[in-house]
PLY file of the C-alpha trace (Angstrom):
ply
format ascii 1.0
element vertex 134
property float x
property float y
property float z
element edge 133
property int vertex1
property int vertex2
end_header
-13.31 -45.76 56.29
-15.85 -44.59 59.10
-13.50 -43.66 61.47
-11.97 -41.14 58.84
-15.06 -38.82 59.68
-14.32 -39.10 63.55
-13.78 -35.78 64.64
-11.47 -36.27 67.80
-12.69 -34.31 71.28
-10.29 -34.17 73.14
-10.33 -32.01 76.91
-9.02 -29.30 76.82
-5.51 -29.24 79.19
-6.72 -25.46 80.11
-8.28 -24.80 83.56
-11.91 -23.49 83.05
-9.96 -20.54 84.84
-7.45 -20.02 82.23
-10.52 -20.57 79.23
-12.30 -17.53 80.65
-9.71 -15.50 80.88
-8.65 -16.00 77.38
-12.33 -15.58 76.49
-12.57 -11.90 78.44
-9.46 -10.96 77.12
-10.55 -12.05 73.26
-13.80 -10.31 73.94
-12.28 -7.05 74.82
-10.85 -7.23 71.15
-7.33 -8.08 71.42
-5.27 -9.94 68.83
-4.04 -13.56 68.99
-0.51 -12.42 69.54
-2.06 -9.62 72.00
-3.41 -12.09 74.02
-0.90 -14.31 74.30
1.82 -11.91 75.47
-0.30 -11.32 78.36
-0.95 -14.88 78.83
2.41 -16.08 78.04
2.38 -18.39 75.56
2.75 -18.83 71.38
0.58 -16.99 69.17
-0.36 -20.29 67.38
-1.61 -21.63 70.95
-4.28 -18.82 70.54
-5.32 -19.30 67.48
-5.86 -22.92 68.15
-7.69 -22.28 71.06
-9.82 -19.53 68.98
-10.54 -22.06 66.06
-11.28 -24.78 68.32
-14.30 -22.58 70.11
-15.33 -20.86 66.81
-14.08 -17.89 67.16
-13.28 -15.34 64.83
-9.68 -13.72 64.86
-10.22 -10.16 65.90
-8.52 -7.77 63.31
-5.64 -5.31 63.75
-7.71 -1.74 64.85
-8.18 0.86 62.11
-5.33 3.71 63.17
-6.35 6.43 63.86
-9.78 5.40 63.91
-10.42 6.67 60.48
-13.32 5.73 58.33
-14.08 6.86 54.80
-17.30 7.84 53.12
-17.38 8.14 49.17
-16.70 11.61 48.06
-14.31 12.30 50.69
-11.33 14.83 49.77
-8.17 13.23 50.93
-4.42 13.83 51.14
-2.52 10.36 50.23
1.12 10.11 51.39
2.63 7.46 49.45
6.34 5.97 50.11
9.23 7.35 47.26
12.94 6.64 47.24
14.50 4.09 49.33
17.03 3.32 52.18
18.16 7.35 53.34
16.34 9.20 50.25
13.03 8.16 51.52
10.07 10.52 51.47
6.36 10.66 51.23
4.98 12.10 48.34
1.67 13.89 49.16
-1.28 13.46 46.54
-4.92 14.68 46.69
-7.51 12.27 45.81
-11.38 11.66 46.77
-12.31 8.37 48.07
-14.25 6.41 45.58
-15.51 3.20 47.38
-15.26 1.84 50.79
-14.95 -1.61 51.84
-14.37 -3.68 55.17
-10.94 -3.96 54.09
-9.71 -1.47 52.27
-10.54 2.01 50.53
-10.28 3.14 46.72
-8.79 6.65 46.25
-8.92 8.34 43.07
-5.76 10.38 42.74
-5.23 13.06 40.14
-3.27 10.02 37.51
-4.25 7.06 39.10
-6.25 5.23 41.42
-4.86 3.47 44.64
-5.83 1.40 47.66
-5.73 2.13 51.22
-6.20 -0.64 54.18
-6.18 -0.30 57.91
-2.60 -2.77 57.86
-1.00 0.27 55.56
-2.32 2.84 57.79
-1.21 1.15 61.11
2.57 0.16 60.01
2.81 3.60 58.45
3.89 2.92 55.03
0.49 5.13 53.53
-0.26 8.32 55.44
-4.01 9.90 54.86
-5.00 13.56 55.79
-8.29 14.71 55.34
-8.68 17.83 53.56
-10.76 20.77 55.32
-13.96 21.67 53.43
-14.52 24.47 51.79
-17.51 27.18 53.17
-20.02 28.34 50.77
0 1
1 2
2 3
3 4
4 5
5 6
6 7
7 8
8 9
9 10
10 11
11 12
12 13
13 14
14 15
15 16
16 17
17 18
18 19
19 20
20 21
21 22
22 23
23 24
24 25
25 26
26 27
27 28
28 29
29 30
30 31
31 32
32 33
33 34
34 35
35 36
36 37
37 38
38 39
39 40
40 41
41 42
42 43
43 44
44 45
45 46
46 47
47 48
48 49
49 50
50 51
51 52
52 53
53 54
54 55
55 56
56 57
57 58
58 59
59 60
60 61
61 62
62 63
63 64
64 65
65 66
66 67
67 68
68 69
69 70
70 71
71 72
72 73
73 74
74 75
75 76
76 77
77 78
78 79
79 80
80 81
81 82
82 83
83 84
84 85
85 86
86 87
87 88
88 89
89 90
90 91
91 92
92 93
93 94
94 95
95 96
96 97
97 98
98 99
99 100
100 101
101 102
102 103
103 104
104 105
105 106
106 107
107 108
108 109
109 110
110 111
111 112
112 113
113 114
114 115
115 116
116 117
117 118
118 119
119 120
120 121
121 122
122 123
123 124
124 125
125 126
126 127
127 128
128 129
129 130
130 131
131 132
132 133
């Protein structure tokens, strides 16, 4: 039964070469599968490597760069139709909350979510509405 709690160390079959280079290129914020196109090998070989050290996956980047603040006036493009008849619907909304992973928008009806995945594939568009002077 003690040998159940045995973690098992075993050396790593990656140069200390190879290790740092996966380390700089993790450090300049590139994805598992990011980093293993340039290294050539699986995605899963990454992560492993990542898990093994500790390391937290680093995150697909915000497009865009865009970051919300509560109160915000916003123009949501939402997906409608499908196959050849599909559009984006435009709807004007003001962000309600912000998380780390995702935004609440209060549209006219209803209220919807917005995350950096939706934003970087393209199926949610956002435009931010100019302010009014005065």
């Amino acid at each position: 039964m003690a040998g159940l709690n045995i973690v098992n160390k075993r050396k790593s079959p990656l140069s200390p070469e190879e290790n740092e280079r996966r380390l700089k290129l993790w450090r300049q914020g590139l994805t598992d599968s990011e980093i293993a196109k340039v290294v050539g090998c699986h995605p899963g070989s990454i992560r492993d490597w990542r898990n093994i050290r500790g390391l937290p996956p680093n995150g697909p980047a915000i497009a865009n760069n865009l970051e919300f603040s509560p109160g915000e006036r916003l123009e949501v493009g939402l997906p409608y139709g499908r196959g050849e008849a599909n559009t984006t619907k435009w709807h004007r909304g003001t962000v309600l909350e912000v998380y780390p992973r995702f935004t609440i928008v209060q549209l006219e009806k209803y209220r919807v979510t917005v995350s950096p995945w939706e934003l970087k594939e393209g199926s949610v568009k956002v435009r931010r509405l100019e302010r009014k002077a005065g």
